[in-house]
Structures are given as C-alpha cells and as structure tokens.
N, C-alpha and C positions, 0 to 999 in steps of 0.2 A: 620244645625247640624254640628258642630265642630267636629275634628276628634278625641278629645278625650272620646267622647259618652256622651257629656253634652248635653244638649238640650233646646231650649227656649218654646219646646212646652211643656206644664204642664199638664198632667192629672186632672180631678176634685178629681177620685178616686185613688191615689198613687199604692196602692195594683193592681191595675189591668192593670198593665205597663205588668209584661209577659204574661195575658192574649192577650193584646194589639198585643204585639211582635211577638204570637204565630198568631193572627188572620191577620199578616200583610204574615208573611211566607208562608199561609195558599193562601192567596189572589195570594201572587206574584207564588205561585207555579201553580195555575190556568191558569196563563197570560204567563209562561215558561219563567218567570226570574228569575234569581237566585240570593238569596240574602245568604249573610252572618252575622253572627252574630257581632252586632256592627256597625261598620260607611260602609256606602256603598254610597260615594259619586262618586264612579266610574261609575254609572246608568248615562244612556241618560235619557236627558228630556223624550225619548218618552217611557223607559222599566218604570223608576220613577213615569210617569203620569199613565200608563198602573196598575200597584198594585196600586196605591191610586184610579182611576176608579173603579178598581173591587173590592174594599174593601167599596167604597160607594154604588156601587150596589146590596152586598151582605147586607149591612146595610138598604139598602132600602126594599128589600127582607124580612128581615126579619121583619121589622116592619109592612110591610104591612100583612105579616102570624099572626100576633100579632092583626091584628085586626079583622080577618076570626074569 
C-alpha cells in the first residue's frame, strides 16, 4: 500500500471497504496494535502479520457458526 491510501488490493464489493476497515481495527484492537486511520506502514512484520491472523481467524469463526 502506498502512502497515499491507494491500494492494489481491490474489493469484489466496493461499498464494503469501511466495513472492511472497521473489521480490520476491530481485529488489531484484539491483538493490542494500534492502528491508525489511513497508511500504517510503520507496523512490524510481526504486529501487521498479528491483525491479518486474527481477522482470518475471526473469518473462520465465523463461517464455521454459519454452518451450526
């Protein structure tokens, strides 16, 4: 991600970019890293790997309750 908040990851569903954004803050607040809104390239590999983990295992979570 470039520091101008452009980005090459694409959504499938455009609209749901601040869903996205709220569920990543949500994640990293879990894991006690703090992010800020916009570019946060200042994250160690190991706080940046930490919210992208726990926002796949809350994604896993939840599909797995989706099929209970």
């Amino acid at each position: 991600m470039s520091s101008n908040g452009n980005s090459s990851n694409k959504l499938v569903v455009p609209s749901a970019r601040e869903a996205m954004n709220k569920f990543k803050m949500e994640a990293a607040n879990e894991v006690g890293v703090t992010l800020k809104q916009g570019y946060n390239g200042d994250l160690t590999s190991k706080q940046a790997g930490s919210v992208g983990g726990q926002m796949v295992k809350k994604m896993i979570e939840s599909y797995e309750n989706g099929l209970k």
